[in-house]
C-alpha positions, 0 to 999 in steps of 0.5 A: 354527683350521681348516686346508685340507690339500691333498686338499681345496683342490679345494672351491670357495671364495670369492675373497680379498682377500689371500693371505700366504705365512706360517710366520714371526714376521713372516708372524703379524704381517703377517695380524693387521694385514691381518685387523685392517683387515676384509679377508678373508685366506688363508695358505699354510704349509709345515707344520704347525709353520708353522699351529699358529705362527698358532694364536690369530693375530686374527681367525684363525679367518676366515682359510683355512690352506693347509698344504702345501709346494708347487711352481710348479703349486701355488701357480698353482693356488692363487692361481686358486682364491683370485684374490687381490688382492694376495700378502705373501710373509712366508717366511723369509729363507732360503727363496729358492726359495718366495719365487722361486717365488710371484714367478713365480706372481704375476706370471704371473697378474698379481697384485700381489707384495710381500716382506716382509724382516726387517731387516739388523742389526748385530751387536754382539758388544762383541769377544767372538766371533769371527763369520766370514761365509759366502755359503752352506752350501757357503762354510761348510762349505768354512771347517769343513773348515779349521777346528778343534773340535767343531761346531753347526749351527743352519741347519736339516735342508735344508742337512744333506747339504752339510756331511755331503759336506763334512766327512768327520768330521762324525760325529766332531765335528759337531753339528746342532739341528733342529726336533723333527719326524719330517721334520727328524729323518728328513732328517738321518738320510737324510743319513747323520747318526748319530742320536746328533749330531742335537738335535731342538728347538723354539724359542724358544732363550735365551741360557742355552738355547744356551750349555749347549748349547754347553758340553754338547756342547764346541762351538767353532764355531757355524754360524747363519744371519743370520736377524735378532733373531726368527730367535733370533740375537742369543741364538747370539751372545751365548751364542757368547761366554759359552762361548767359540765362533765364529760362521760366520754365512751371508749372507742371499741378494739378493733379487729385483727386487720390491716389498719392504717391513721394516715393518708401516707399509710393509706398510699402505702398500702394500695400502693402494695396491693396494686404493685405487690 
């Protein structure tokens, strides 16, 4: 799989028919079924976690990758060099900030946009953990302030300093799992957490996974985010319950006024309109 690092996006390149803003299970699946339809594709990931998640994707090795994280000006530049048809922004959930950012793009250069979102699940937890819910890493940690027991934190290394500023004996109970990155690693540590707190993995984590990590480290709040079944949920659910845990589980955030689709059939739907009208 061939990968277009920032310092080369300046090469002249053909134009798209559709550009997906991957890094997700979901944004995998969204190019597959794009590429399976013969179009010509191009995605645009954070990292490079995010491009070797695409590795063996069909059809990938026709698809451009554009790996780096980007601003306003970066993807106006981007989509210029592109003139893509239509954008899928398949990120995660969370990331807010991206999924705003392209909004504005799209619509400044008049390219049709279109969210893609997991599903809201209802948690069935048979009674066997406690789940609090928090609107962000601010509610949440204000709610760890007032909580007693050691800590995990599996909301990733962006919202680190907000828990750290929060709870000044973070480094006396508090735990964090992050993706087994020199950056992850290097922004928890710059956040002032003790290196000897920070778990560096990968996912997928099962239900064993996470409940010997509970066990291990004597966790009795678990902090996740609500970021569906393939955001590994359901595992932190069950495991919270087997070892006794809470939950603080964080909302996901409204989103925008924009087209939206949960389903690869609604994804369909509309290229299918955009290319046909």
């Amino acid at each position: 799989m061939k990968t277009v690092s920032e310092k080369s996006e300046t090469v002249k390149s053909e134009a798209v028919d559709g550009v997906v803003i991957a890094g997700t299970t979901e944004g995998r699946q969204v190019l597959e079924l794009l590429n399976r339809k013969s179009l010509s594709m191009a995605a645009t990931v954070a990292t490079e976690t995010g491009a070797q998640a695409l590795s063996g994707a069909f059809a990938i090795e026709k698809t451009k990758i554009y790996t780096g994280r980007r601003d306003e000006e970066g993807f106006a530049m981007l989509f210029r060099k592109l003139r893509p048809r239509f954008v899928v922004d398949a990120s995660h959930p969370f990331a807010g900030q991206v999924s705003r950012t392209v909004l504005k793009v799209c619509r400044d250069l008049k390219i049709p946009c279109l969210r893609y979102v997991r599903r809201e699940e209802a948690w069935e937890d048979g009674g066997k953990v406690q789940i609090l819910t928090a609107a962000d890493a601010g509610e949440a940690a204000d709610m760890l302030s007032r909580m007693e027991g050691n800590i995990l934190l599996t909301t990733g290394a962006n919202t680190a300093p907000v828990y750290v500023r929060v709870l000044a004996d973070f480094n006396q109970r508090a735990y964090i799992r992050v993706l087994d990155t020199p950056s992850s690693a290097q922004a928890c540590l710059a956040a002032g957490i003790d290196p000897s707190r920070v778990i560096c993995a990968n996912p997928p984590f099962s239900v064993e996974d996470n409940t010997a990590l509970i066990r291990r480290y004597h966790i009795k709040i678990l902090v996740t985010k609500d970021s569906g079944k393939t955001g590994g949920v359901e595992e932190k659910l069950k495991a919270a319950g087997i070892a006794g845990a809470k939950v603080v589980m964080i909302r996901r955030p409204g989103e925008e006024n924009q087209d939206q689709a949960a389903s690869m059939d609604e994804v369909t739907a509309w290229v299918d309109h955009i290319l046909c009208g």
